[in-house]
C-alpha positions as CSV (number, residue, x, y, z in Angstrom):
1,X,0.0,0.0,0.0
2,X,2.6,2.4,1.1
3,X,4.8,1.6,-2.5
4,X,1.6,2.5,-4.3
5,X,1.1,5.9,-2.6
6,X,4.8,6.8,-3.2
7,X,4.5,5.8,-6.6
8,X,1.1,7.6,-7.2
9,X,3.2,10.9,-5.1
10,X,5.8,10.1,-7.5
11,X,3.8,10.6,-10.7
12,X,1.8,13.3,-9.8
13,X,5.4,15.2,-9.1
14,X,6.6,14.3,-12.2
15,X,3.5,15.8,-14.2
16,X,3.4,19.0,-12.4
17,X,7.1,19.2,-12.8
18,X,6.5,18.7,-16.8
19,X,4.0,21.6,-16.5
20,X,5.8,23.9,-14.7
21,X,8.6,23.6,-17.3
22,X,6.4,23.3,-20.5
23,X,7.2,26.2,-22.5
24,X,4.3,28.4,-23.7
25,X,3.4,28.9,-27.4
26,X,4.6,32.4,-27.4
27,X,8.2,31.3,-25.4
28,X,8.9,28.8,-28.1
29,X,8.1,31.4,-31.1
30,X,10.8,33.5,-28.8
31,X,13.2,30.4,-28.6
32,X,13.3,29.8,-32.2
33,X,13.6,33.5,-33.4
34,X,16.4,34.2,-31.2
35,X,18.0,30.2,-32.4
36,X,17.7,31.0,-35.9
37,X,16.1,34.6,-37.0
38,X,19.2,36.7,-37.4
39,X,21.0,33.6,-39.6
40,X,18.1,33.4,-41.0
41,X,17.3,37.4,-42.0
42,X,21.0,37.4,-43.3
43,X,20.5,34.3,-45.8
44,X,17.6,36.0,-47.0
45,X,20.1,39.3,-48.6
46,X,21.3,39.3,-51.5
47,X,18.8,36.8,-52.9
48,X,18.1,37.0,-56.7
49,X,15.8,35.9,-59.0
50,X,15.4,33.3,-61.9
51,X,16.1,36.1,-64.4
52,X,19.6,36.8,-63.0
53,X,20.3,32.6,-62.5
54,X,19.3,32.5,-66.6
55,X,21.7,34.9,-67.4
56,X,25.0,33.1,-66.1
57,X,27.0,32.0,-68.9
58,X,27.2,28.4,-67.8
59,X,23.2,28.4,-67.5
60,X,22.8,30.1,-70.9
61,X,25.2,27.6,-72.6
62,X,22.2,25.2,-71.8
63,X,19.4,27.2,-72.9
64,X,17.8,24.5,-75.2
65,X,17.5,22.6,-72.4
66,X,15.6,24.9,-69.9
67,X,12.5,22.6,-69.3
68,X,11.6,21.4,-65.7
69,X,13.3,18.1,-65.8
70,X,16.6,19.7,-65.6
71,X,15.6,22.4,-62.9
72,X,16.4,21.6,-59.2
73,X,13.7,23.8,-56.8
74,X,15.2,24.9,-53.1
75,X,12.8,23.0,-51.0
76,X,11.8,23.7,-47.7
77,X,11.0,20.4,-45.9
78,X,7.6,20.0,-43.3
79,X,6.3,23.2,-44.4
80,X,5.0,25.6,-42.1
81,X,7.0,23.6,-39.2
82,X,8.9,26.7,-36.9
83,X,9.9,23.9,-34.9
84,X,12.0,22.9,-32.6
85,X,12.0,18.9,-33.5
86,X,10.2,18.0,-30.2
87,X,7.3,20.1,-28.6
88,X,7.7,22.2,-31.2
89,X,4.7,24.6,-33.5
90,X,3.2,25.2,-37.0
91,X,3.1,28.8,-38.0
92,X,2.9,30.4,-41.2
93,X,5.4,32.6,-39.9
94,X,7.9,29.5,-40.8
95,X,6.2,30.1,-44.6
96,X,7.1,33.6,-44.6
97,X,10.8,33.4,-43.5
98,X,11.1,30.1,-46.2
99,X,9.7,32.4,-49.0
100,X,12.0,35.3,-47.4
101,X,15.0,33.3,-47.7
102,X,14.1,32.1,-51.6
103,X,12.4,28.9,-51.6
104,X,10.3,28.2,-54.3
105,X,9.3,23.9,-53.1
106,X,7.5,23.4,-50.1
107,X,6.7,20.1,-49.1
108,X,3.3,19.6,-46.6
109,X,3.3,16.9,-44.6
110,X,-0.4,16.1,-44.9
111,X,-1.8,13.9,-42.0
112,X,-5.0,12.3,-40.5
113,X,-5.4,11.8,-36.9
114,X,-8.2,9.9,-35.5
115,X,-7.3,9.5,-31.7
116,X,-8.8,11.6,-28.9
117,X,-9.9,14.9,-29.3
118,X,-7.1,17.1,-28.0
119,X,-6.8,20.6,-27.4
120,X,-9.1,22.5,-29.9
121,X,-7.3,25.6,-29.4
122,X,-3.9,23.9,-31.2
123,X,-5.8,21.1,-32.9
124,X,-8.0,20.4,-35.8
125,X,-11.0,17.7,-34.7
126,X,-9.9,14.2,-35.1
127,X,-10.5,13.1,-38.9
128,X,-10.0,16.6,-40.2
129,X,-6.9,17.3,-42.4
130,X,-4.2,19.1,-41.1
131,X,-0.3,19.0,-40.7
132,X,1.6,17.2,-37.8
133,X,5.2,16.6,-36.9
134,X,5.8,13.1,-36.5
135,X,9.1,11.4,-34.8
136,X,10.5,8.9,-37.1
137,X,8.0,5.9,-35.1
138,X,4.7,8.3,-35.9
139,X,4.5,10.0,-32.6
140,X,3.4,13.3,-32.4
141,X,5.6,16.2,-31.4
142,X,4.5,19.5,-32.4
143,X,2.5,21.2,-30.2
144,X,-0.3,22.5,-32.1
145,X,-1.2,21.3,-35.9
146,X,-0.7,22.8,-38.7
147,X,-4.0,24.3,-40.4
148,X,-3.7,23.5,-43.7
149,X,-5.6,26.5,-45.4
150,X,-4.1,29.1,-43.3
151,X,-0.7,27.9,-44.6
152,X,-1.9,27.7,-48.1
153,X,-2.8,31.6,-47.3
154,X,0.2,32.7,-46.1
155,X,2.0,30.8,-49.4
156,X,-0.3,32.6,-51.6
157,X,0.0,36.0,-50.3
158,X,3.6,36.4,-50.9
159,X,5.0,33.6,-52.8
160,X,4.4,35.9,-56.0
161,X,5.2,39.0,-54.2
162,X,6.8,42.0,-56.1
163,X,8.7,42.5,-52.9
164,X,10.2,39.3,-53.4
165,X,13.6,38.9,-56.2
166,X,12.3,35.9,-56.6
167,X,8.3,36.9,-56.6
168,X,8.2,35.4,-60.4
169,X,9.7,32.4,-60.2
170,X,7.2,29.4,-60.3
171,X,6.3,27.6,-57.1
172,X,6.5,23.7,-56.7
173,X,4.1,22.6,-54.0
174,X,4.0,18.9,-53.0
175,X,0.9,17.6,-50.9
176,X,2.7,14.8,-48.9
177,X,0.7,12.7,-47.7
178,X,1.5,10.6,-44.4
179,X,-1.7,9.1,-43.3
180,X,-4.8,9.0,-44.7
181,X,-8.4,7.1,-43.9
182,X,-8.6,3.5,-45.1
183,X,-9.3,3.6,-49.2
184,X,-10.8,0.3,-49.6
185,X,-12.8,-0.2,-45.8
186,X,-13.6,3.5,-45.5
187,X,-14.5,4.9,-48.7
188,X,-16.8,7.4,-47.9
189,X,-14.4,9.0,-45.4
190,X,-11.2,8.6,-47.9
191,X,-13.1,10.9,-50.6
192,X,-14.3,13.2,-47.7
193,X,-11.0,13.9,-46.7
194,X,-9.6,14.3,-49.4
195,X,-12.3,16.8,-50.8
196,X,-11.8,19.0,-47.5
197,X,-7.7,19.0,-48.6
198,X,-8.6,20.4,-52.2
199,X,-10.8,23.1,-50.5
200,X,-8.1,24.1,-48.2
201,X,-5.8,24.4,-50.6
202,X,-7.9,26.8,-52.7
203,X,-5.7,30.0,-51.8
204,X,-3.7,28.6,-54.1
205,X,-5.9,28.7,-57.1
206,X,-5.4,31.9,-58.8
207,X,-1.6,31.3,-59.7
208,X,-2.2,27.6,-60.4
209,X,-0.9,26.0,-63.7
210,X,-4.3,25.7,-65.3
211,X,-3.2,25.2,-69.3
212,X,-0.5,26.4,-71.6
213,X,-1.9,27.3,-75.0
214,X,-3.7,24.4,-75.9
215,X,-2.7,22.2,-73.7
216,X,-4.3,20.9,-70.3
217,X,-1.9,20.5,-67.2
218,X,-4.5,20.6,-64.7
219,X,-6.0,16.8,-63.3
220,X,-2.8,15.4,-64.2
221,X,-3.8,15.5,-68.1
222,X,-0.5,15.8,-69.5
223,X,2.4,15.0,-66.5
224,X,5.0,14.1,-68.9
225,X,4.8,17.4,-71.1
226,X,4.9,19.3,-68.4
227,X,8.6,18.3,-67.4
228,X,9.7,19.2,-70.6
229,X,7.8,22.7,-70.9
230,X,10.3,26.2,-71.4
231,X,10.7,26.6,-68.1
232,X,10.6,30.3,-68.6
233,X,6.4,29.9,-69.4
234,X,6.0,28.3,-66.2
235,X,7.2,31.7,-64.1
236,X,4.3,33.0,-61.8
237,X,2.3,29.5,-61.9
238,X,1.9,27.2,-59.5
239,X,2.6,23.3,-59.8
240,X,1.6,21.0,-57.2
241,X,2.6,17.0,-56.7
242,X,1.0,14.7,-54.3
243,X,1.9,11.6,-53.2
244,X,-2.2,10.3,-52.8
245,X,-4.2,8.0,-55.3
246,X,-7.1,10.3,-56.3
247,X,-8.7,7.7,-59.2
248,X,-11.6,7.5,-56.7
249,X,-12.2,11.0,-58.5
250,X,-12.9,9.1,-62.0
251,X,-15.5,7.2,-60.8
252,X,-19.4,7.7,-61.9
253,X,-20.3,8.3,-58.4
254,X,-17.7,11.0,-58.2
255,X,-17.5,12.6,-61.7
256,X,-19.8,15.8,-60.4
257,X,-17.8,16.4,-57.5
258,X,-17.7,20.4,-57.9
259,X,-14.2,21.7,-58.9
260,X,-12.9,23.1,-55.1
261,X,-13.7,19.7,-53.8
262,X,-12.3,17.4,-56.6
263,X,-8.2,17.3,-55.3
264,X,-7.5,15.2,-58.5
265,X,-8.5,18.9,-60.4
266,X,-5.7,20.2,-58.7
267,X,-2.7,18.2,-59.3
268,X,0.0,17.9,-61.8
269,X,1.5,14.7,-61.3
270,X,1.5,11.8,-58.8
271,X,4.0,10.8,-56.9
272,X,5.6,7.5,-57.1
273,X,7.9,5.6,-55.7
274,X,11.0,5.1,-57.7
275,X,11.5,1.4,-56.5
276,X,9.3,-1.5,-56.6
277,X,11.6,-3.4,-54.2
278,X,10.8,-0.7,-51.3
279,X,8.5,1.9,-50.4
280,X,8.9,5.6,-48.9
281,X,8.2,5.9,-45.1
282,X,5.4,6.4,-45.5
283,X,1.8,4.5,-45.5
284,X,0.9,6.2,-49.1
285,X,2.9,6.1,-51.7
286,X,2.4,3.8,-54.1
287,X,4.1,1.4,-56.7
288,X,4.1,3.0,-60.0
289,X,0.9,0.6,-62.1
290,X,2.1,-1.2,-64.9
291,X,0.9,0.8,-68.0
292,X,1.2,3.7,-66.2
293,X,4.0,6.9,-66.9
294,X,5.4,7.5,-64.2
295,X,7.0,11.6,-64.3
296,X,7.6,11.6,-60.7
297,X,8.8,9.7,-58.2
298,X,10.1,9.3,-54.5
299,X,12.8,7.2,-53.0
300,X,15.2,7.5,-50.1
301,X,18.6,8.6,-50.4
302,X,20.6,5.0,-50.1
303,X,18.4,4.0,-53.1
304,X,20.8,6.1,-54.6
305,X,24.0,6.1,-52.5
306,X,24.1,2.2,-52.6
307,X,24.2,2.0,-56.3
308,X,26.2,-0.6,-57.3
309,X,29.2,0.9,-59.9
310,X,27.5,-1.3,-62.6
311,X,24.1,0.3,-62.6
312,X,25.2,4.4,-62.0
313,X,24.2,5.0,-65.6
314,X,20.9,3.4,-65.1
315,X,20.3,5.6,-61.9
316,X,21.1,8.4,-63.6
317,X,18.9,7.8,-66.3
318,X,15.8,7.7,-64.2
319,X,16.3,10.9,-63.0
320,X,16.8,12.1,-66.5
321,X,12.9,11.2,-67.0
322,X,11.2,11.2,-63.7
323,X,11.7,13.8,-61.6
324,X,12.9,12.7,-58.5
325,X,11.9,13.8,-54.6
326,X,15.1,12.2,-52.0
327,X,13.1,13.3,-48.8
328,X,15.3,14.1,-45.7
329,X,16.8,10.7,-43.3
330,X,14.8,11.7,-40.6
331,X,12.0,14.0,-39.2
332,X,14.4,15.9,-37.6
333,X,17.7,15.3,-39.4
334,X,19.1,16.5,-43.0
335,X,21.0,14.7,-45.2
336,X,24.5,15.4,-44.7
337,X,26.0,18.2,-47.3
338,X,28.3,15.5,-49.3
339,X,25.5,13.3,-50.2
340,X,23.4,16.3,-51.0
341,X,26.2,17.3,-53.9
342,X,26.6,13.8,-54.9
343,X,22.7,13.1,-55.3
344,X,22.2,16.2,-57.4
345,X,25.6,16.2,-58.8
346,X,26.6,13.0,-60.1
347,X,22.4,11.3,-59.7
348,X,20.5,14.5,-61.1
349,X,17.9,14.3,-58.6
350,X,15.6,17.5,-58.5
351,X,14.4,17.7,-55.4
352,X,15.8,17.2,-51.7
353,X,14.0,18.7,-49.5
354,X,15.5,20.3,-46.5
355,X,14.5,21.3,-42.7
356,X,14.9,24.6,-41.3
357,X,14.5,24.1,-37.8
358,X,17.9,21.9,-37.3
359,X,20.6,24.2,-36.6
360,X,21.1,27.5,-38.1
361,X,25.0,26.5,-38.7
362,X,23.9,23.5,-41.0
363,X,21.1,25.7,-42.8
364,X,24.4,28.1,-43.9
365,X,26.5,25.8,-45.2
366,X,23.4,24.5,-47.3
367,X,22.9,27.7,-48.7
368,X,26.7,28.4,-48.9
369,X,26.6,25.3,-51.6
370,X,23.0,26.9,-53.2
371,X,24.5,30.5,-53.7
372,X,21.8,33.3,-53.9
373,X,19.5,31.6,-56.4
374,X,16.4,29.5,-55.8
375,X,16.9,26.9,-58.9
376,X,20.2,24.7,-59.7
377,X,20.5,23.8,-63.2
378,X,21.5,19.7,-63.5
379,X,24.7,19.2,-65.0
380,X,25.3,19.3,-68.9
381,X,26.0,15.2,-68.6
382,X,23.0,14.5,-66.6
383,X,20.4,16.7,-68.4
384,X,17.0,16.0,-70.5
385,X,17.8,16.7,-74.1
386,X,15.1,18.2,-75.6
387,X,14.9,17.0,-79.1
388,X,13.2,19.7,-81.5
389,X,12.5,18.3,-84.7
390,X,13.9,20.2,-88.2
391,X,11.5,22.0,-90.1
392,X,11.4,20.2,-94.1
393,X,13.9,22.4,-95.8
394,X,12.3,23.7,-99.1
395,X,12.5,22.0,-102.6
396,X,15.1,23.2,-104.5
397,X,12.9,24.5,-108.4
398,X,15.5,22.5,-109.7
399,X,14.4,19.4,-108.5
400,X,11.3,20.4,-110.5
401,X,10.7,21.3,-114.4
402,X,10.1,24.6,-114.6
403,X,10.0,24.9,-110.5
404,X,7.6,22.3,-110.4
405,X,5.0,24.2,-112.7
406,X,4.3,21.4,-115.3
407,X,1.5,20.9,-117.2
408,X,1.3,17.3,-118.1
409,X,1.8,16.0,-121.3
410,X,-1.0,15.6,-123.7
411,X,-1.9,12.3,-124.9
412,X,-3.3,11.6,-128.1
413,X,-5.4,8.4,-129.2
């Protein structure tokens, strides 16, 4: 009896001692500007946009190549995430400061929680879309969620801002998805949720990559051409990837879903994984269908790393036609710089995405490599040859009698 009232003392100590010591929202915001804001406010001087990147001499010497296949995107990874990695928040203040200091990829880690109501102040209600920082065994450790449309907001309020050098440049958004309702027991609740993450992402609509000309980009109609657009036409548009299966909007019972609800409207490409053999960490992603054309895909970075000497070429040829996310180690770890260079150096992969909230030291060095732009163009060896076929040269009159104007001959009987 008297172990079981020590241990009961012993508890309730401990919990009051967590609560004295749990930072407030406001102290953490505090923490993390005075961690990181003034590295942070200094990498975002001197930033430039895509204009001044295209006019380097190396760049230019590649011009008939500039088409989205051979663009790498600065990426921000768990978007909207201020951090710190544990007990840390969401707020579009982290979106603002990403934009500041020139990213133009921002990666959402989409997520569905279904557990006990929590705090309704910081959280959405269970089964509503949202986005939540997740230790690398799916615990949660923000504080609050992320609030999906007030991010999408904030993105698309000054992503294309004139106050920005880059305010022109086009904007990659990927919808990762990390956990979703069950598609094939729970239906009903799949398409609900994902008709409430289209309508929260609706800020984004106005800039979004609707059509080119004559041809359709929006509902993944035409993923492969749109890798291998001018990348200059794609300036102030908006692309987004996801990682989710939205056939369930093809279906007859589906087909009228109005155009803010229908997610599949709003995506350029799915994201696959690159590998067959293994999946992304993730409980979403799928194994590219046979038939299918896959443009984009998803794989960890020793899928790359690993390679054997034998089969570098044929690595390096997937990224030359699928354009290829290497998401960070950890949830609250980057890749190290060295593999960084050697994945978009000698692999060609475009897009690697990359937490802020780490240490300021390892954020500089990662820019150090970037420079002041927000785009890296692959190198000359690794890049998508656009092919542009030759106009028929005219015939020559003197391959013709008369330059072609005959009469033919009259025939007599």
């Amino acid at each position: 009896m008297l172990l079981l009232f020590v241990s009961v003392i012993g508890l309730i100590v401990g919990v009051v001692f967590y609560l004295k010591n749990q930072k407030s929202e406001s102290q953490i915001r505090s923490d993390q500007n005075t961690d990181f804001g003034a590295a942070y406010d200094m990498l975002a001087q001197g930033r430039k946009g895509l204009g001044d990147y295209l006019a380097l001499q190396d760049v230019r010497q590649s011009q008939s190549n500039w088409v989205l296949f051979n663009f790498a995107p600065l990426t921000v990874s768990d978007a909207g995430y201020l951090g710190p990695g544990t007990d840390g928040l969401y707020d579009t203040q982290a979106i603002r400061r990403a934009l500041d200091m020139g990213f133009r990829g921002f990666s959402f880690n989409i997520d569905y929680y279904s557990g006990a109501p929590k705090d309704q102040n910081l959280f959405v209600g269970p089964g509503e879309p949202c986005l939540l920082h997740r230790d690398d065994q799916g615990v949660i450790r923000s504080r609050n969620c992320g609030r999906i449309d007030e991010m999408m907001t904030a993105l698309a309020q000054q992503a294309f801002s004139r106050s920005l050098p880059n305010g022109s440049d086009p904007l990659i958004v990927m919808l990762n998805f990390k956990n979703v309702p069950d598609r094939v027991k729970n239906q009903g609740e799949y398409i609900t949720f994902l008709k409430r993450v289209s309508e929260k992402i609706q800020p984004l609509a106005p800039t979004f990559l609707d059509r080119l000309g004559e041809t359709a980009f929006a509902g993944m109609s035409n993923p492969s051409l749109l890798f291998t657009q001018n990348f200059q036409a794609l300036q102030n548009k908006t692309i987004i990837f996801t990682n989710i299966n939205t056939d369930v909007f093809t279906q007859e019972s589906t087909r009228n879903t109005p155009m803010a609800q229908n997610l599949r409207h709003w995506i350029h490409a799915q994201i696959f994984s690159l590998s067959s053999d293994t999946l992304p960490n993730d409980q979403v992603t799928e194994i590219q269908p046979k038939g299918t054309l896959m443009s984009t895909g998803m794989q960890d970075a020793m899928y790359f790393l690993n390679t054997p000497p034998d089969k570098i070429q044929d690595a390096q040829l997937k990224t030359n036609n699928v354009y290829t996310v290497v998401n960070p180690p950890e949830a609250n770890k980057n890749l190290p710089l060295s593999d960084i260079e050697t994945l978009m150096n000698k692999y060609g992969v475009q897009i690697i995405p990359f937490n802020l909230f780490v240490t300021p030291q390892e954020t500089e060095a990662y820019f150090k490599y970037w420079g002041p732009y927000s785009w890296r163009l692959k190198p000359k060896n690794l890049q998508y040859v656009v092919v542009r076929a030759e106009p028929p040269k005219p015939i020559s009159p003197r391959a013709n009698a008369n330059g072609g104007n005959v009469s033919p001959p009259a025939l007599h009987f």
